[in-house]
Structure formats: C-alpha cells, structure tokens
N, C-alpha and C positions, 0 to 999 in steps of 0.2 A: 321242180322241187319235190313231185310224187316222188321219182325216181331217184332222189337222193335221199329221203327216206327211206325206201323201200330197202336200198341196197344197206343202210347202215341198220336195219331190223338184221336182214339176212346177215350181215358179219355178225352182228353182235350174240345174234342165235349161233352162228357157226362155232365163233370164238367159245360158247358158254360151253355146245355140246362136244368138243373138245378135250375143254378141262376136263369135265364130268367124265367125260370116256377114258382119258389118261390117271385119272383117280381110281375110277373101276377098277381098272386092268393091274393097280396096283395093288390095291386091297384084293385081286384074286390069285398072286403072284408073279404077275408078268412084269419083268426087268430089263432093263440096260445096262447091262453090267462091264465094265471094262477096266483092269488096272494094269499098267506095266512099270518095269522096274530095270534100269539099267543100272549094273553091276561092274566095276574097272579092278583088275587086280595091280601089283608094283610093277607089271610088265608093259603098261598099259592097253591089254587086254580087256574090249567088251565084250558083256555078252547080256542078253534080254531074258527076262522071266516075264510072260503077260498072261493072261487069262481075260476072257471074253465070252457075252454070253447075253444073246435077246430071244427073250419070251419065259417061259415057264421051265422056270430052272432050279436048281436046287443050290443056294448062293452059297450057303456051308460046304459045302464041297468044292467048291470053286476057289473059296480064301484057300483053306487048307493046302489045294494045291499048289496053287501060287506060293503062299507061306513055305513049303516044302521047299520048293525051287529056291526062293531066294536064302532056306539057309543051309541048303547045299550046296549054293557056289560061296556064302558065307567061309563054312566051314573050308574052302578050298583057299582061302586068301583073296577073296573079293570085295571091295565093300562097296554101300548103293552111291552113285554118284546122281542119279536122276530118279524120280517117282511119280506117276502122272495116273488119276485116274478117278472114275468115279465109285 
C-alpha cells in the first residue's frame, strides 16, 4: 500500500511540475506553432502553404508569411480546400 502511495505522490508531483513548466515556457515565448493550408485551382491542381515553428520564435512573422502564401496562389486562381493547424 506504501508503494502505491508513493508512486501516485510521484505522478501527481510530475503531472503538476509539468503544467507549471509548459505555462512558464509560455509566458517566456516558447511555442508550437504549426498551420497548413491546402490550395486546389479549376485544374485540379494542389499545392501547400505551411509554416512551423518550436521554441522561441517570433509568431508575427510567421502568419504574415503563411498569410503571404496563401494570397499569392489566391491571386493565381486557387482557392483553400483544407486548413489545419494550431
């Protein structure tokens, strides 16, 4: 019974300093960043626009480009048939 004590302290401490650590890391800027965007024209033509990005990054910069992409095949007679991302 010790031992099954013991072990549910140990997770329940693991578990906490986990969160705590992935809250930190967030409040300092460190991200998981990932969006992709598939694009079909009348040809039935794909093509991907993604952006990706873990740790300390600068996330404005990251839409923008993505954003760029998707409205330059926009403008090309594309439009989004898929959108996936966080």
């Amino acid at each position: 019974m010790k031992k099954v004590f013991t072990l549910a302290v140990i997770l329940g401490f693991g578990f906490l300093v986990h969160t705590k650590f992935v809250e930190a890391a967030y409040a300092v800027g460190f991200v998981k960043f990932y969006k992709e965007t598939t694009l079909e024209n009348s040809s039935n033509q794909t093509v991907n626009c993604n952006t990706w990005a873990f740790g300390v990054v600068n996330e404005p910069s990251l839409i923008e480009k993505y954003e760029n992409c998707i409205n330059d095949y926009q403008k090309d007679g594309y439009a989004i048939i898929k959108q996936s991302g966080t």
